[in-house]
C-alpha positions in Angstrom: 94.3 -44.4 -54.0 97.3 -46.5 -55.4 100.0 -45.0 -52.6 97.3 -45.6 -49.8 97.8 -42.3 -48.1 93.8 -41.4 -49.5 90.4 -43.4 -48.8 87.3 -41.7 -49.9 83.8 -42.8 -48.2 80.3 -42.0 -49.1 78.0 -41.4 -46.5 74.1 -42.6 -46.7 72.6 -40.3 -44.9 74.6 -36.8 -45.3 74.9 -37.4 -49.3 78.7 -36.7 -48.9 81.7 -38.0 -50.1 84.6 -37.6 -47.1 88.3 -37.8 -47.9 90.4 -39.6 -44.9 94.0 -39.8 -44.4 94.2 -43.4 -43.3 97.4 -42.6 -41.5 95.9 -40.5 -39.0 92.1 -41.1 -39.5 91.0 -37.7 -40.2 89.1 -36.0 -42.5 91.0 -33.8 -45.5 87.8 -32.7 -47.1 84.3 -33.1 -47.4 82.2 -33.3 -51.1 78.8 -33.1 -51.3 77.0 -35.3 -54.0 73.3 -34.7 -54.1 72.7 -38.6 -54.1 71.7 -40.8 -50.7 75.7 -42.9 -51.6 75.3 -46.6 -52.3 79.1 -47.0 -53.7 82.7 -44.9 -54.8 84.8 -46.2 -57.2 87.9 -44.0 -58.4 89.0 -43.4 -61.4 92.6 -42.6 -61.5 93.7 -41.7 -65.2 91.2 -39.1 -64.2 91.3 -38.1 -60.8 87.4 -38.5 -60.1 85.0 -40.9 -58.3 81.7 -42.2 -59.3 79.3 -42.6 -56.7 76.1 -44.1 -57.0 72.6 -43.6 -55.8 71.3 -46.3 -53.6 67.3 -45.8 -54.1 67.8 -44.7 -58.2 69.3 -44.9 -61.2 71.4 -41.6 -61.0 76.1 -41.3 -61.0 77.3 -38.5 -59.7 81.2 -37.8 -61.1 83.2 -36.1 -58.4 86.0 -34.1 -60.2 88.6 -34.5 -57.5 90.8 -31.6 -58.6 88.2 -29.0 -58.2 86.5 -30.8 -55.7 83.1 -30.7 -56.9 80.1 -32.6 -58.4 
């Protein structure tokens, strides 16, 4: 995010989404997408992250406030 205190990576083979503190390296949450991850962008007027399939055509939009796909 813009402050740098959040990172958000997608993981390949778990189909999640992990929230890190950079600071300390540890993980604040976990989201599950559904979708093998290929990238995550955030959105920040909205608070949400795309993240897209690697083997398809499919976005999944994380709504970051509720935490779910």
């Amino acid at each position: 995010n813009t402050d740098g205190s959040l990172l958000w990576v997608g993981s390949f083979d778990s189909n999640i989404v992990y929230e890190i503190d950079p600071a300390t390296l540890t993980v604040v949450r976990s989201i599950g997408t559904g979708l093998q991850t290929y990238d995550v962008a955030w959105v920040p007027g909205r608070d949400e992250l795309y993240v897209t399939e690697f083997s398809g055509d499919r976005v999944a939009i994380v709504d970051l406030v509720a935490g779910a796909v």
